[in-house]
PDB file of N, CA, C and O in Angstrom, chain B, residues numbered from 101:
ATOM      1  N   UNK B 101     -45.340   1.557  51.144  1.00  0.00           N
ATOM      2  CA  UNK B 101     -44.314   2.224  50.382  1.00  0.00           C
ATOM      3  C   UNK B 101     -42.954   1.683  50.826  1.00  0.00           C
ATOM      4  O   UNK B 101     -42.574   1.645  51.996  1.00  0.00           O
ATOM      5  N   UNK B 102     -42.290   1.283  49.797  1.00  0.00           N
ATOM      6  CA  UNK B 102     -40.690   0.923  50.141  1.00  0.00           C
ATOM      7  C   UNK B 102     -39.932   1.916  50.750  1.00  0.00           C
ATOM      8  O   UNK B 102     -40.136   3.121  50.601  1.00  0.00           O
ATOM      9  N   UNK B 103     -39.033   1.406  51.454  1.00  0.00           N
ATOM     10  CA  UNK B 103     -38.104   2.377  52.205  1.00  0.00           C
ATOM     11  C   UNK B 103     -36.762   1.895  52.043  1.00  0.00           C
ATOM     12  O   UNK B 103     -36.386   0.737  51.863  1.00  0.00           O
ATOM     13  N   UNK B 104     -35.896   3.276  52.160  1.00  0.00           N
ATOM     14  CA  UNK B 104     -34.165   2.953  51.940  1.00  0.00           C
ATOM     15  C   UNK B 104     -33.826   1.987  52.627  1.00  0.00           C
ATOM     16  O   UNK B 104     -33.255   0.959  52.262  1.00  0.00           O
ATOM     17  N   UNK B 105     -34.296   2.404  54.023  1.00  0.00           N
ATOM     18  CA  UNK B 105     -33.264   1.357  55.041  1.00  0.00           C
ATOM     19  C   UNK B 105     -34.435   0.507  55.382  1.00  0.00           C
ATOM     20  O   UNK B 105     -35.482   0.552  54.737  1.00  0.00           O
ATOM     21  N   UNK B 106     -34.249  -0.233  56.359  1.00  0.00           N
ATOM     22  CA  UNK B 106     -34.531  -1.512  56.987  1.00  0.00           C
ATOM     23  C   UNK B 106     -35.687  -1.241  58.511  1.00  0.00           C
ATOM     24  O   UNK B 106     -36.126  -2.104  59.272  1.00  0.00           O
ATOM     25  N   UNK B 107     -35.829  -0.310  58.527  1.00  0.00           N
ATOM     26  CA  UNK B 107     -36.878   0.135  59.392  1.00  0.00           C
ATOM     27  C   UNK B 107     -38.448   0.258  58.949  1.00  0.00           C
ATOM     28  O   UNK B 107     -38.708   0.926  57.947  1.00  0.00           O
ATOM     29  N   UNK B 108     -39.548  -0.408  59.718  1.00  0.00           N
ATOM     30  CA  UNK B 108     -40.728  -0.234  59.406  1.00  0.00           C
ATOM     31  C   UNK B 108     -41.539   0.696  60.105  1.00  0.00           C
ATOM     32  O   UNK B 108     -41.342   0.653  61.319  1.00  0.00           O
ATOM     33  N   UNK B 109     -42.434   1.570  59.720  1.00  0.00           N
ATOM     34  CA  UNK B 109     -43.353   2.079  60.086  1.00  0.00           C
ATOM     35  C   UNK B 109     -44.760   1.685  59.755  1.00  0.00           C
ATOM     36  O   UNK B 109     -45.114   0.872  58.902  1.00  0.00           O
ATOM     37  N   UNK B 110     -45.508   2.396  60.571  1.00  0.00           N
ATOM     38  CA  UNK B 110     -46.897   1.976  60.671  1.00  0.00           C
ATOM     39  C   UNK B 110     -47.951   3.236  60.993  1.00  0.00           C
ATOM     40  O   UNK B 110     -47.695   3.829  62.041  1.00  0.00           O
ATOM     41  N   UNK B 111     -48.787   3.591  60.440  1.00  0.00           N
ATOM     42  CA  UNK B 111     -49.578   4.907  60.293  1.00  0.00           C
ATOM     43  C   UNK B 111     -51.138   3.944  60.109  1.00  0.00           C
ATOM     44  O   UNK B 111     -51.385   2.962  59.410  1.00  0.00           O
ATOM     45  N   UNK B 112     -51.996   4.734  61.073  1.00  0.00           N
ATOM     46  CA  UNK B 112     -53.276   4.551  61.513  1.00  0.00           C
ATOM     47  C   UNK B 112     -54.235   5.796  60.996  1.00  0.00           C
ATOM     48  O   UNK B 112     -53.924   6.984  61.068  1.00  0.00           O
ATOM     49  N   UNK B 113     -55.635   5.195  60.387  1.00  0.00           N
ATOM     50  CA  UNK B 113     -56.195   6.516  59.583  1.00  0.00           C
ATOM     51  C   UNK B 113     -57.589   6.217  59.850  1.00  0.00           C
ATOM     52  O   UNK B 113     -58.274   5.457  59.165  1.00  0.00           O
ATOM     53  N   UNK B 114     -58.019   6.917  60.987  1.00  0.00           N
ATOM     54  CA  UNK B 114     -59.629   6.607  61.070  1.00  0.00           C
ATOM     55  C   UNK B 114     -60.247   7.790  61.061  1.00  0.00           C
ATOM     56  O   UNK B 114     -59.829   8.861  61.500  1.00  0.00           O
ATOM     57  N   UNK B 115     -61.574   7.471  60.378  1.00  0.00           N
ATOM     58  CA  UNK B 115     -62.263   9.263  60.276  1.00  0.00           C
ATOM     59  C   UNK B 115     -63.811   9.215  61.103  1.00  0.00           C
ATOM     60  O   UNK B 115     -64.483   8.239  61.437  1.00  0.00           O
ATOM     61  N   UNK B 116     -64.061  10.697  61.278  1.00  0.00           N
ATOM     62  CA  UNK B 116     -64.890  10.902  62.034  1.00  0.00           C
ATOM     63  C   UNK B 116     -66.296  10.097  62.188  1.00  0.00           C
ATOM     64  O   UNK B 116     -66.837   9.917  63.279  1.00  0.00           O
ATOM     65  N   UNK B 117     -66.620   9.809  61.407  1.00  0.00           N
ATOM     66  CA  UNK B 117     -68.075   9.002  60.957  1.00  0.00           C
ATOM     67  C   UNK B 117     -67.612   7.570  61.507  1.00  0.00           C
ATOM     68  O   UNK B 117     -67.991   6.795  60.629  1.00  0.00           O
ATOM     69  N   UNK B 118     -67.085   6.943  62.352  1.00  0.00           N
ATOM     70  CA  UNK B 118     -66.872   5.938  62.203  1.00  0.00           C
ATOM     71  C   UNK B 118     -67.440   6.064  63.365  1.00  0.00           C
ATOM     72  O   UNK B 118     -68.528   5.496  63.281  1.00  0.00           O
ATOM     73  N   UNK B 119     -67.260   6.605  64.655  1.00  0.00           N
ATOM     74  CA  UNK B 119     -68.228   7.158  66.034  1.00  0.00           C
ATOM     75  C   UNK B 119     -67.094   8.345  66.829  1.00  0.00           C
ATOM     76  O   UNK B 119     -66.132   8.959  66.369  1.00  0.00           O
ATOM     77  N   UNK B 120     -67.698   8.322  68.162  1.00  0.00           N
ATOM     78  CA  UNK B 120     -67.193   9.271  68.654  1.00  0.00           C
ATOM     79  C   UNK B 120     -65.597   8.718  68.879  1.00  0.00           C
ATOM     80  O   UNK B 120     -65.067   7.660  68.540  1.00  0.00           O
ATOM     81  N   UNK B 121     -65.132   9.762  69.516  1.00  0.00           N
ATOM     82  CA  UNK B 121     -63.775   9.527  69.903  1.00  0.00           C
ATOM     83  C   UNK B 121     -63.325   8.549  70.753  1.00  0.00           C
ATOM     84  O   UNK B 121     -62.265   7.925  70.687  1.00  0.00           O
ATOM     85  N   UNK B 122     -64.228   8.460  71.573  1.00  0.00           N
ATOM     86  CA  UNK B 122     -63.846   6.784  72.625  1.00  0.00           C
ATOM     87  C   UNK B 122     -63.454   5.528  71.766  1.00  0.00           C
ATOM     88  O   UNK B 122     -62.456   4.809  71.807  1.00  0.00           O
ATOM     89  N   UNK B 123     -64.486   5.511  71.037  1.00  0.00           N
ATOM     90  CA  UNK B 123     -64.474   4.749  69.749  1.00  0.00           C
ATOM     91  C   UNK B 123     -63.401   4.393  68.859  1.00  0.00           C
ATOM     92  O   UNK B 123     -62.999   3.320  68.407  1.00  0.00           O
ATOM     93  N   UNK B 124     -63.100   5.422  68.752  1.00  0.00           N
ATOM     94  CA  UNK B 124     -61.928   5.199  67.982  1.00  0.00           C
ATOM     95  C   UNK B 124     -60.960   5.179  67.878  1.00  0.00           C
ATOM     96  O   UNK B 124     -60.135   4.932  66.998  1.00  0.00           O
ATOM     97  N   UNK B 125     -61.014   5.693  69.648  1.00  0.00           N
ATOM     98  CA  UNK B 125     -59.576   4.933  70.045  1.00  0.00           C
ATOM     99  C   UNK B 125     -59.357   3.869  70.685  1.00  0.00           C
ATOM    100  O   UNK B 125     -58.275   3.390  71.026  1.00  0.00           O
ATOM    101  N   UNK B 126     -60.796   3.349  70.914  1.00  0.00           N
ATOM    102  CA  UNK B 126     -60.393   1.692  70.911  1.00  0.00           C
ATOM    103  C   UNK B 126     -59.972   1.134  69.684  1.00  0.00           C
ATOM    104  O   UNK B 126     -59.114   0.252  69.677  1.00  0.00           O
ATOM    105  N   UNK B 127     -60.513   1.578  68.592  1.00  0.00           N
ATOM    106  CA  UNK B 127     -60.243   0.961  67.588  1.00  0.00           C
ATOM    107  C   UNK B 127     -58.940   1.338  67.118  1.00  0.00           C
ATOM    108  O   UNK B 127     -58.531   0.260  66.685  1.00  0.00           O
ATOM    109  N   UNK B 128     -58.083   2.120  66.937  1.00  0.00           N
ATOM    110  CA  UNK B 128     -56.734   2.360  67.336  1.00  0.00           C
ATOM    111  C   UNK B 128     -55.926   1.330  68.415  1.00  0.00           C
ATOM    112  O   UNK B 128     -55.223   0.373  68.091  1.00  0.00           O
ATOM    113  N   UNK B 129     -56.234   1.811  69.830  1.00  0.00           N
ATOM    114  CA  UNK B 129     -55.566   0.951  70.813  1.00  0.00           C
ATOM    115  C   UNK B 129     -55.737  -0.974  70.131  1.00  0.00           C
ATOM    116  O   UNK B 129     -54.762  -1.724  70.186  1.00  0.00           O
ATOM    117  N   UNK B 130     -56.417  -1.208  69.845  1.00  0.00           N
ATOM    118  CA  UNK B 130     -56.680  -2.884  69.507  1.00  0.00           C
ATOM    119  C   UNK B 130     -55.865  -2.884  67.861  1.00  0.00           C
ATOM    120  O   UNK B 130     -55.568  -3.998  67.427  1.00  0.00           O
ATOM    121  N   UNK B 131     -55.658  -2.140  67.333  1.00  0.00           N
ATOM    122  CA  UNK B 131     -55.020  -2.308  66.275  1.00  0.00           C
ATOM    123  C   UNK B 131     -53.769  -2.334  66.714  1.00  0.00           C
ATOM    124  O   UNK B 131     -52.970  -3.204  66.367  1.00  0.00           O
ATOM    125  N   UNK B 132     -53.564  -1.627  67.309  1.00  0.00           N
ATOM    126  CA  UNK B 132     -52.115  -1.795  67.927  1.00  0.00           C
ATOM    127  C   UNK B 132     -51.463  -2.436  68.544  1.00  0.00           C
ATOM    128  O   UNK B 132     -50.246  -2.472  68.725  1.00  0.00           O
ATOM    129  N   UNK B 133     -52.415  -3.080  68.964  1.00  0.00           N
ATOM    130  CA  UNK B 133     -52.201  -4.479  69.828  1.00  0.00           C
ATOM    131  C   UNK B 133     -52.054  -5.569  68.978  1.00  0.00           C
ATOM    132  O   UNK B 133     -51.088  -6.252  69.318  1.00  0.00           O
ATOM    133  N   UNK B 134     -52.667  -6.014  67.958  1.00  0.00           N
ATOM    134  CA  UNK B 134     -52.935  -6.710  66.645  1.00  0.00           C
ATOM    135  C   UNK B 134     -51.457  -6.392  65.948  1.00  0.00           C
ATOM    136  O   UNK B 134     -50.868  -7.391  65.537  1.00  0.00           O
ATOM    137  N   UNK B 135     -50.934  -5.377  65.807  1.00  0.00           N
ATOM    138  CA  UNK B 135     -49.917  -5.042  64.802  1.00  0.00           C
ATOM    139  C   UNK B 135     -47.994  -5.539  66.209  1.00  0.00           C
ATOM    140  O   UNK B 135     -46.800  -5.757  66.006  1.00  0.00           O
ATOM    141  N   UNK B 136     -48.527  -5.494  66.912  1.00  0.00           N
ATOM    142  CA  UNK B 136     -47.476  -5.931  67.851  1.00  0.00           C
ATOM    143  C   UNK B 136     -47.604  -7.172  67.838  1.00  0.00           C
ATOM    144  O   UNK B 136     -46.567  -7.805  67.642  1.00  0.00           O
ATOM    145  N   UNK B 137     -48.530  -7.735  67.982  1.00  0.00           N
ATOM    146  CA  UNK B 137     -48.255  -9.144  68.403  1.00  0.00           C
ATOM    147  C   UNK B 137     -48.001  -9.796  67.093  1.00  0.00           C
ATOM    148  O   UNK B 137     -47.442 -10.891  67.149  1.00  0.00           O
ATOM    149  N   UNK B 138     -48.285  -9.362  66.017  1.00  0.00           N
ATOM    150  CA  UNK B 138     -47.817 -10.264  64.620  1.00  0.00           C
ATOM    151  C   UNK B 138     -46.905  -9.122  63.573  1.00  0.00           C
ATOM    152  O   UNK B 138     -47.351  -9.037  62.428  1.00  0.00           O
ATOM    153  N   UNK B 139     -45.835  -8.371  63.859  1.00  0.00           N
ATOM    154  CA  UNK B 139     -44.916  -7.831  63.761  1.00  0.00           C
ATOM    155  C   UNK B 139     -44.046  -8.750  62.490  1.00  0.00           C
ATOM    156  O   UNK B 139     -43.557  -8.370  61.426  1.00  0.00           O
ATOM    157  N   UNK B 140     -44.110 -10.109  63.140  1.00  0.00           N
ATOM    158  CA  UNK B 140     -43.141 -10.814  61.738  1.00  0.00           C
ATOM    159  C   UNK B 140     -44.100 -10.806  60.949  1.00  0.00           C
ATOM    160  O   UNK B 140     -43.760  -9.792  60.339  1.00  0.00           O
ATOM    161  N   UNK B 141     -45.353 -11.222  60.290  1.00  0.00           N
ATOM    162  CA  UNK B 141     -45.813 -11.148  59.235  1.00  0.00           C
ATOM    163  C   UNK B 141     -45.522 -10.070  58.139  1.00  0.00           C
ATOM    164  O   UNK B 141     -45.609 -10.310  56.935  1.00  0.00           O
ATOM    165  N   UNK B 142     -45.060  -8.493  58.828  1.00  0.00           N
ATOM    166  CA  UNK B 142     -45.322  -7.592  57.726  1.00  0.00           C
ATOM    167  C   UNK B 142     -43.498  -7.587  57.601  1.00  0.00           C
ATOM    168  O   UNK B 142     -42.662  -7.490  58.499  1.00  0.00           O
ATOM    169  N   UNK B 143     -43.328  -7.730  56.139  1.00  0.00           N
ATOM    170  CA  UNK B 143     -41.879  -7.505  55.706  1.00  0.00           C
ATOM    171  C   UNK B 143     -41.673  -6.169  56.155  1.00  0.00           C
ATOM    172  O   UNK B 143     -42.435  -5.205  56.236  1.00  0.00           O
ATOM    173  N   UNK B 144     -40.034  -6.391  56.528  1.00  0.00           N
ATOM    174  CA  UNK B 144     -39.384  -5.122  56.674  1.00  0.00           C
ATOM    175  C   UNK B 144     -38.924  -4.366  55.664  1.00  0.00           C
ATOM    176  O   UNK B 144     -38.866  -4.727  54.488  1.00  0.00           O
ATOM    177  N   UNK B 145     -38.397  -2.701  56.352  1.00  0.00           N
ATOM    178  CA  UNK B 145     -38.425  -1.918  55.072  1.00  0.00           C
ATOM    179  C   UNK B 145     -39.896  -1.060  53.989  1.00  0.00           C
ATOM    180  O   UNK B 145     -39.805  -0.559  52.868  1.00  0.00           O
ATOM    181  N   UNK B 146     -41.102  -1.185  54.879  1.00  0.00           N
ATOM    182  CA  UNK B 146     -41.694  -0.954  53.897  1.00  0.00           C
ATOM    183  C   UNK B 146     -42.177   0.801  55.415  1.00  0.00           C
ATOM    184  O   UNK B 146     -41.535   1.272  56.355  1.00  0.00           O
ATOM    185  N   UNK B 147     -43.374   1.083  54.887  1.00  0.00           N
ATOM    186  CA  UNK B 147     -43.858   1.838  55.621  1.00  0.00           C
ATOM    187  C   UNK B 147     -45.433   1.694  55.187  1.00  0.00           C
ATOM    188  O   UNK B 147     -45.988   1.700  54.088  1.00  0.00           O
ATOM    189  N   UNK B 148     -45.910   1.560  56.539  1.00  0.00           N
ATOM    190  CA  UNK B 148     -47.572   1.371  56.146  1.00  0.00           C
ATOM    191  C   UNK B 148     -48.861   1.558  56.751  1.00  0.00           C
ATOM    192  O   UNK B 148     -49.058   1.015  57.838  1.00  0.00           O
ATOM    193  N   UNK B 149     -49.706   2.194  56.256  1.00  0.00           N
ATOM    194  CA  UNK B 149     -51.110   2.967  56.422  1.00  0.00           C
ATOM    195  C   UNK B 149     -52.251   1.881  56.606  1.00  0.00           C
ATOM    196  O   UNK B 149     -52.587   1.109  55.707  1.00  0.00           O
ATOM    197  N   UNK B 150     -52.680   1.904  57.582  1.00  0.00           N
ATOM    198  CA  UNK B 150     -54.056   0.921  57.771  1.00  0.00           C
ATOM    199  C   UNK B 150     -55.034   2.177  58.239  1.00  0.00           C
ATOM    200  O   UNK B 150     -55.290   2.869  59.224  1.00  0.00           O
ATOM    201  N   UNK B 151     -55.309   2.036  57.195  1.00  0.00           N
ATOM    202  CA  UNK B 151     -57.276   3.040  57.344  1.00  0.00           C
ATOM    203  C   UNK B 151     -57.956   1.966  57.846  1.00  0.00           C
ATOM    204  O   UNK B 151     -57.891   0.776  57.539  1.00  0.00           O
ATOM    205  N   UNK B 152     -58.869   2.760  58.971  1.00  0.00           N
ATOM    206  CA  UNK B 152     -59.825   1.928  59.621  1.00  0.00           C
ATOM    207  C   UNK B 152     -60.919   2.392  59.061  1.00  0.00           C
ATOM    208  O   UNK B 152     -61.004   3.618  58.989  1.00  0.00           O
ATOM    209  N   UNK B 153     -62.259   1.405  58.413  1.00  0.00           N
ATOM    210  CA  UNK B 153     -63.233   1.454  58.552  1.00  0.00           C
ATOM    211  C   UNK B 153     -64.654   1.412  59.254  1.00  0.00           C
ATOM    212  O   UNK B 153     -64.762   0.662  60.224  1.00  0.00           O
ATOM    213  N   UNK B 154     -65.765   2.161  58.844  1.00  0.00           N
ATOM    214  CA  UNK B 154     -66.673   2.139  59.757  1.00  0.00           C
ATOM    215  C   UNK B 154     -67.432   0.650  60.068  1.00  0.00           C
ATOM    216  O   UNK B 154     -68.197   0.349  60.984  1.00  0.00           O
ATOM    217  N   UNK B 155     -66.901  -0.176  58.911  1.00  0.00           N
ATOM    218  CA  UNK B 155     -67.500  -1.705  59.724  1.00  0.00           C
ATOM    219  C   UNK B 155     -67.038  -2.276  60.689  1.00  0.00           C
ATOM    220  O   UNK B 155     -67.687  -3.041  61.403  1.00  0.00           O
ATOM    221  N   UNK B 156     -65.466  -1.889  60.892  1.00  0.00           N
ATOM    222  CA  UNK B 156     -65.504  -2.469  62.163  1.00  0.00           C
ATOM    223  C   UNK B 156     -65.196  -1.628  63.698  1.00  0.00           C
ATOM    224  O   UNK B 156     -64.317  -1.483  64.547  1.00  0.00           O
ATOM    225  N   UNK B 157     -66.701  -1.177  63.340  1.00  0.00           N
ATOM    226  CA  UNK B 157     -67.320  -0.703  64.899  1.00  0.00           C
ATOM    227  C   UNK B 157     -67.480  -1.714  65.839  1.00  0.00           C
ATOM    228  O   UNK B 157     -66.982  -1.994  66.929  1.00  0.00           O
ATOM    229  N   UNK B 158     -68.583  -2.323  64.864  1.00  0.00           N
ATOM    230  CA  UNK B 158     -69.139  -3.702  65.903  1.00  0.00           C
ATOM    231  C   UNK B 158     -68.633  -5.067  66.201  1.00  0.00           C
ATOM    232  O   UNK B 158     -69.340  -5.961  66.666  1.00  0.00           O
ATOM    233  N   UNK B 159     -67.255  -5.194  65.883  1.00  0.00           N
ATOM    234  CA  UNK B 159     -66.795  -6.308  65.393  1.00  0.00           C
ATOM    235  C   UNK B 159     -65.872  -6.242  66.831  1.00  0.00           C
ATOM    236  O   UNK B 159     -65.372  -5.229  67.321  1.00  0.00           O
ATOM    237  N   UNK B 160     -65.793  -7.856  67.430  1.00  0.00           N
ATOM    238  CA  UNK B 160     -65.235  -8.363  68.626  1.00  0.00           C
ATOM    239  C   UNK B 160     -63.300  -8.014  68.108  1.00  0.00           C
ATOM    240  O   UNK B 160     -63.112  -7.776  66.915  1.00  0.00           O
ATOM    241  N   UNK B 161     -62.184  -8.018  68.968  1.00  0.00           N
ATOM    242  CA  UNK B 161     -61.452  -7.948  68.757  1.00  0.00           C
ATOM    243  C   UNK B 161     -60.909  -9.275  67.928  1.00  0.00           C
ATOM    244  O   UNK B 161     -60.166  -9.070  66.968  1.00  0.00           O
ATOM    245  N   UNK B 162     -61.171 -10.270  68.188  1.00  0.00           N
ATOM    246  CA  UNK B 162     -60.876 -11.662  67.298  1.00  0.00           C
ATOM    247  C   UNK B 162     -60.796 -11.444  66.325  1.00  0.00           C
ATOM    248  O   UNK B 162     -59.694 -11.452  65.777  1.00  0.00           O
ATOM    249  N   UNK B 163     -62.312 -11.052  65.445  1.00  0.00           N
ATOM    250  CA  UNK B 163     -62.885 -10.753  64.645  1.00  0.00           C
ATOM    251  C   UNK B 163     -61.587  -9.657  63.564  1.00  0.00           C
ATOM    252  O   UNK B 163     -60.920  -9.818  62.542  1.00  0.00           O
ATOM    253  N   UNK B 164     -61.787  -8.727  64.439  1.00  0.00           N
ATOM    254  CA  UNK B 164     -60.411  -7.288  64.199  1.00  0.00           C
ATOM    255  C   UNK B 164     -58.907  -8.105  64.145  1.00  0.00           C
ATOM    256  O   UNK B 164     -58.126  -7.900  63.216  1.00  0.00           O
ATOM    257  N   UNK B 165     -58.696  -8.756  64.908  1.00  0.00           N
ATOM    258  CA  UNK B 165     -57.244  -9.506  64.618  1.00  0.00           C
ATOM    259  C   UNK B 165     -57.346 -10.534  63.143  1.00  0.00           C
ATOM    260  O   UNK B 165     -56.682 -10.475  62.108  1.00  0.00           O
ATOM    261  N   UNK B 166     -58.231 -11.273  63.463  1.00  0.00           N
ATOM    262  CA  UNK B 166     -58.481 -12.473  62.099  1.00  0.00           C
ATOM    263  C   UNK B 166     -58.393 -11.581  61.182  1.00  0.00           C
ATOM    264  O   UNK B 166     -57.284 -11.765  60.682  1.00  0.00           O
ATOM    265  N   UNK B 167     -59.019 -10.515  60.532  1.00  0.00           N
ATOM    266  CA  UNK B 167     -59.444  -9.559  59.662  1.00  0.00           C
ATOM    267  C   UNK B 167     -57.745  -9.040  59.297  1.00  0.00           C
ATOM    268  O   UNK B 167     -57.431  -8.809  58.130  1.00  0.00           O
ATOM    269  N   UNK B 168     -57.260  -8.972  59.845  1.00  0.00           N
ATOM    270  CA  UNK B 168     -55.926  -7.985  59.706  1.00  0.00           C
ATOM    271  C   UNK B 168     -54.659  -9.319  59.447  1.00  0.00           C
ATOM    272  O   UNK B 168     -53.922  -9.470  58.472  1.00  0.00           O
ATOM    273  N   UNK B 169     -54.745 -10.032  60.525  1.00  0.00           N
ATOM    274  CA  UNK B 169     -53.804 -11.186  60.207  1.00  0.00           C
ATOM    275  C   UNK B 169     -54.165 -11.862  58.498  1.00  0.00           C
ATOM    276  O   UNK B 169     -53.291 -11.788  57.634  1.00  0.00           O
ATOM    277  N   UNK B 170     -55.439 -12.451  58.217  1.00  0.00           N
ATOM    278  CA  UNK B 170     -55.701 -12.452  56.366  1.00  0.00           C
ATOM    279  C   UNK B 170     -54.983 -11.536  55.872  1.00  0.00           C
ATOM    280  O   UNK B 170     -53.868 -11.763  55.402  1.00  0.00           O
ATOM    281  N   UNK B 171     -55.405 -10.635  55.903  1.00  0.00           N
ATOM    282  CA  UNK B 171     -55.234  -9.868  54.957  1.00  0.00           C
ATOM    283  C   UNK B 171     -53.438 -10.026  54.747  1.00  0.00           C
ATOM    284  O   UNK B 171     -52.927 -10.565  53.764  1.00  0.00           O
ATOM    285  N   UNK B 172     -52.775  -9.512  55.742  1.00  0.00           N
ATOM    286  CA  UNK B 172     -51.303  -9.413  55.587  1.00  0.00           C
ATOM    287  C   UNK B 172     -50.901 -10.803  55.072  1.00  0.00           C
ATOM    288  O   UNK B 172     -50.149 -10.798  54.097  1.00  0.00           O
ATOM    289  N   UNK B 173     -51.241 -11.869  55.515  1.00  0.00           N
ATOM    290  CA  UNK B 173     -50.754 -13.062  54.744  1.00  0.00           C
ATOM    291  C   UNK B 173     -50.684 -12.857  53.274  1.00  0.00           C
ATOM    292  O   UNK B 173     -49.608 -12.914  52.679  1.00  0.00           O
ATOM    293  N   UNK B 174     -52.327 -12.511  52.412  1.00  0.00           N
ATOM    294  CA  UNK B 174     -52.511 -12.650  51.534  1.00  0.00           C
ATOM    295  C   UNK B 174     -51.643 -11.544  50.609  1.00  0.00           C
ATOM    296  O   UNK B 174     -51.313 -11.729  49.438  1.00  0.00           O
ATOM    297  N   UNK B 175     -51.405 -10.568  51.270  1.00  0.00           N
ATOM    298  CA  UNK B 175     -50.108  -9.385  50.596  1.00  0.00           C
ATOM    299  C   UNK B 175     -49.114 -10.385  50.838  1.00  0.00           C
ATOM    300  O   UNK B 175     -48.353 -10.413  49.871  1.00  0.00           O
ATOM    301  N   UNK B 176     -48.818 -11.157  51.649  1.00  0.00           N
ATOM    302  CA  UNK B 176     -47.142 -11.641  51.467  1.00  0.00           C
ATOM    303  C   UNK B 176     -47.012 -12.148  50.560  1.00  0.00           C
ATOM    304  O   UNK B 176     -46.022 -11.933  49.861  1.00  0.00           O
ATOM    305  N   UNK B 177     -48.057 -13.106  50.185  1.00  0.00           N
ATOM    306  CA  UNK B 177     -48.083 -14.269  49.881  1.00  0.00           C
ATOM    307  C   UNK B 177     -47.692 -13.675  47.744  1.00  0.00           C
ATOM    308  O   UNK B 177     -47.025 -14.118  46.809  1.00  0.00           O
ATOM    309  N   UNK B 178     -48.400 -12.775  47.939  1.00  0.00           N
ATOM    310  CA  UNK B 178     -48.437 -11.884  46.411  1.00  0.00           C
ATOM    311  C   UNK B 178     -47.283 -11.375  45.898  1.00  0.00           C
ATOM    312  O   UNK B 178     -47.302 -10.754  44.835  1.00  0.00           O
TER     313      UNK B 178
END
């Protein structure tokens, strides 16, 4: 969602079925790590929601970074 000013946000949305709570806050903590270290990719000004899914339970952090770095390219790029 666009925003007035020039500040970005970032909102994390994982639900219960995905596993227990340890779980998912690794999968939180590594997103967050992922969203810091490639910070310039996402334009400023916007505000934005990454729902986590239950596929990537099993998936190595690489895997979780590659997955997230695509994707945002392919929104820029649009």
């Amino acid at each position: 969602m666009k925003r007035n000013d020039s500040q970005t946000r970032f909102g994390l949305a994982i639900g219960k079925k995905v596993g227990k709570a340890v779980v998912r806050n690794k999968l939180k903590r590594q997103t967050r790590a992922i969203i810091d270290q490639n910070k310039k990719l996402f334009p400023k000004g916007f505000d934005y929601i990454i729902m986590i899914k239950r596929a990537s339970n099993g998936i190595s952090f690489t895997e979780l970074n590659n997955c997230l770095v695509n994707l945002m390219t392919e929104k820029v790029k649009i």
